[in-house]
C-alpha positions in Angstrom: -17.8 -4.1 3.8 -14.8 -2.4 3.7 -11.1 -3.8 3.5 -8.0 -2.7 4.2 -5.0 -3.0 3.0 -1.4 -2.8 5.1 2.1 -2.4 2.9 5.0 -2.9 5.1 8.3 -2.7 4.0 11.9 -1.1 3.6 13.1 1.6 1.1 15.6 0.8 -0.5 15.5 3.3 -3.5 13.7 6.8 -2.7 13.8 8.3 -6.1 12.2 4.8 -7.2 10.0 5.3 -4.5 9.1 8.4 -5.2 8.2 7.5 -8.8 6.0 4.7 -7.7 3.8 7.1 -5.2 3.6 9.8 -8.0 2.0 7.4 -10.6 0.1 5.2 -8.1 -1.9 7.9 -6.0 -4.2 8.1 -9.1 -4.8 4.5 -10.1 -6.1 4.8 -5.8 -9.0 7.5 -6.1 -10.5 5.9 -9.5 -11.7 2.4 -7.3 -12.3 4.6 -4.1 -9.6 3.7 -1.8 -8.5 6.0 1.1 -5.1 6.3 2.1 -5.3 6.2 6.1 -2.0 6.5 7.3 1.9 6.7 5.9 5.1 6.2 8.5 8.6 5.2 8.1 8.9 5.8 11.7 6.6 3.7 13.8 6.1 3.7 17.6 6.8 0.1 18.0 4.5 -0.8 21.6 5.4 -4.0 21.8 8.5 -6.5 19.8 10.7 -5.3 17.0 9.7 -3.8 13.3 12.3 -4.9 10.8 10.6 -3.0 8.4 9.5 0.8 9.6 7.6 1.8 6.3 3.7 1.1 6.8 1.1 2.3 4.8 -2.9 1.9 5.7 -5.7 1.9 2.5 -9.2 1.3 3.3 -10.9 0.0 0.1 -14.9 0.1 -0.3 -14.8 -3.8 -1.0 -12.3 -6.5 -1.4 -13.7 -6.8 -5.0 -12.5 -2.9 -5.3 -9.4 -3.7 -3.8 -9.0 -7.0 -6.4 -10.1 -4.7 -9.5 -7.3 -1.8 -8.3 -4.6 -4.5 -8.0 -5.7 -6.1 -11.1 -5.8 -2.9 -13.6 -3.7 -2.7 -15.9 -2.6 1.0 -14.7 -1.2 -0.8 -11.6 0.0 -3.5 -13.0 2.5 -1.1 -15.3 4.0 0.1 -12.0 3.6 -2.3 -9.1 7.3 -3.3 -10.1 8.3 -0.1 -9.1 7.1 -0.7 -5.9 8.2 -4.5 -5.2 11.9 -3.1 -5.9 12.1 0.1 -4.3 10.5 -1.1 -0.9 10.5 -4.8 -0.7 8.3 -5.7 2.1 4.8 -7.7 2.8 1.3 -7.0 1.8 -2.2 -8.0 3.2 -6.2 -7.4 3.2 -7.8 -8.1 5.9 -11.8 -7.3 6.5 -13.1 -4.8 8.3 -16.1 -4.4 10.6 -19.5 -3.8 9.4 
């Protein structure tokens, strides 16, 4: 069943930023994630976003998702990531 996988968050350092996406994008594609969507700019329905930046993966599994966060290749850069955009993230399940 697949999981997905919501970043939300603030930048606070775009080059830092930038870095992070550069060298993360290829630790996605090797346990078969999708990025879904990417916005810094929400249209907020209903209550206030503190933090505009969202980001959506889908992951095949959670047990894809765990192995991805896990690696060693994201492990090396998820610091970029905690300091350039400090923010929440969760799984949650999807529907089979």
């Amino acid at each position: 069943m697949p999981v997905y996988a919501i970043a939300q968050g603030r930048t606070v350092n775009r080059a830092m930023h930038d870095d992070y996406v550069a060298k993360a994008l290829p630790t996605l594609t090797r346990y078969g994630a999708k990025i879904l969507a990417v916005t810094e700019t929400p249209d907020v329905i209903e209550g206030t976003v503190e933090d505009p930046r969202f980001v959506l993966l889908e992951f095949p599994s959670r047990e894809r998702f765990r192995a991805w966060y896990a690696s060693p290749e994201y492990q090396a850069i998820v610091h970029l990531r905690l300091e350039s955009v400090p923010g929440t993230f969760v799984l949650i399940d999807g529907r089979a």
